[in-house]
N, C-alpha and C positions, 0 to 999 in steps of 0.2 A: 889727443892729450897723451902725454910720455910720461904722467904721474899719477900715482894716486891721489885722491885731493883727503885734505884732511877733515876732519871730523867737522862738519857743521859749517863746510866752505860752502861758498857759494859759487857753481863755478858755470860758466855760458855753453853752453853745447852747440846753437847756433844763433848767427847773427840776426841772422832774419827767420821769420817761422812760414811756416805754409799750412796745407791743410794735413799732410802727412807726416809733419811732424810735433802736432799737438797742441797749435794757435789753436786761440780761441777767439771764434768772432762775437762781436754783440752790435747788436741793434741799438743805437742810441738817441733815439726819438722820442725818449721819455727823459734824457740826460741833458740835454743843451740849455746851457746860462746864454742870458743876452752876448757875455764877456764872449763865452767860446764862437758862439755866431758870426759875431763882429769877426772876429780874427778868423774864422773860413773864411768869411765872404769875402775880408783885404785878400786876402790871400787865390780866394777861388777869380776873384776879379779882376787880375791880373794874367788870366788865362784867354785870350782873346778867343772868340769861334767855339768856347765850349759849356757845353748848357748842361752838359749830364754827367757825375762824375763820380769817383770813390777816393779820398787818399786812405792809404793804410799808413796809419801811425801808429806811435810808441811815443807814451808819457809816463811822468814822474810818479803819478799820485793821481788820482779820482779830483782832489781839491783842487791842483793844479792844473788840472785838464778843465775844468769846468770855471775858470779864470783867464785859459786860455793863456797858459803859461806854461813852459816844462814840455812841449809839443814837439815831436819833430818827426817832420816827413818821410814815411821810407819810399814813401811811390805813391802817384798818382796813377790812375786809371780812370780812362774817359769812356767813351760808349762802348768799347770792346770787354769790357770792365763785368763780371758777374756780380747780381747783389749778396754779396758773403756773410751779411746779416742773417740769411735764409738759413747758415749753418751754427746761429745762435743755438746751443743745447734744449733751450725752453720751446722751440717749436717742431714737428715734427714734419714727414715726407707730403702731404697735402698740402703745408703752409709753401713751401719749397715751391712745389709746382705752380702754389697760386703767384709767387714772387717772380717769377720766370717770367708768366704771363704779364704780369703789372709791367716789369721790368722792359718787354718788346712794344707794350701799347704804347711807353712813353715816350720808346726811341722812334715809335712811326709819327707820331705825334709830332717830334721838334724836327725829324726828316720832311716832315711834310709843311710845317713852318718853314726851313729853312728851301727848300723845292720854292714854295710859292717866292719868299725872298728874292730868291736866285729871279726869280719871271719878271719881278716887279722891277729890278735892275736891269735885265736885261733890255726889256723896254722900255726904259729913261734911257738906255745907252743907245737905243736905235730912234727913239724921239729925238735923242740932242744929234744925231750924227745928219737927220733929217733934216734938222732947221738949220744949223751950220753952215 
């Protein structure tokens, strides 16, 4: 910035935020309207091959987020993705750790879903190449 701002401006320091520069994450599994669901799930459903995910967004308003309107994407994150809920203020370095944990059980979980997938495919594709 090459100015000073004036009295009671409001003015954008950065586009995006992170953890080092003063975002704040929250957990919102006590927040979701049917309206906002719906509009993940279009949305998350059109991502073929991915089961586990995070978008970090920026909305208008509490009321308009939970209407599922005012929404917009700044990035998606799929299983490389940390739970950044963990650094909601209200919980503390125990909660963290157990989030971690949750967080690797349920990527063995759909690896191991999608492993078996993968088998089940592959022999329908050496079934059919047999009878052929």
């Amino acid at each position: 910035m090459n100015r000073v701002p004036l009295k009671d401006e409001n003015v954008i320091l950065e586009e995006i935020g992170s953890h080092n520069l003063g975002t704040r994450f929250y957990e919102f599994d006590q927040l979701p309207s049917d309206l906002l669901t719906r509009k993940i799930d279009e949305i998350a459903s059109q991502m073929e091959g991915s089961y586990y995910g995070r978008f970090d967004i920026r909305f208008e308003s509490w009321e308009q987020l939970q209407k599922g309107k005012g929404l917009q994407i700044l990035e998606v994150n799929d299983v490389i993705s940390e739970p950044t809920h963990m650094y909601d203020h209200k919980y503390g370095y125990w909660f963290a750790i157990w989030e971690v944990y949750r967080y690797h059980k349920k990527m063995f979980a759909i690896a191991r879903c999608n492993y078996k997938q993968a088998r089940r495919e592959e022999k329908f594709k050496k079934k059919s190449l047999m009878t052929s």
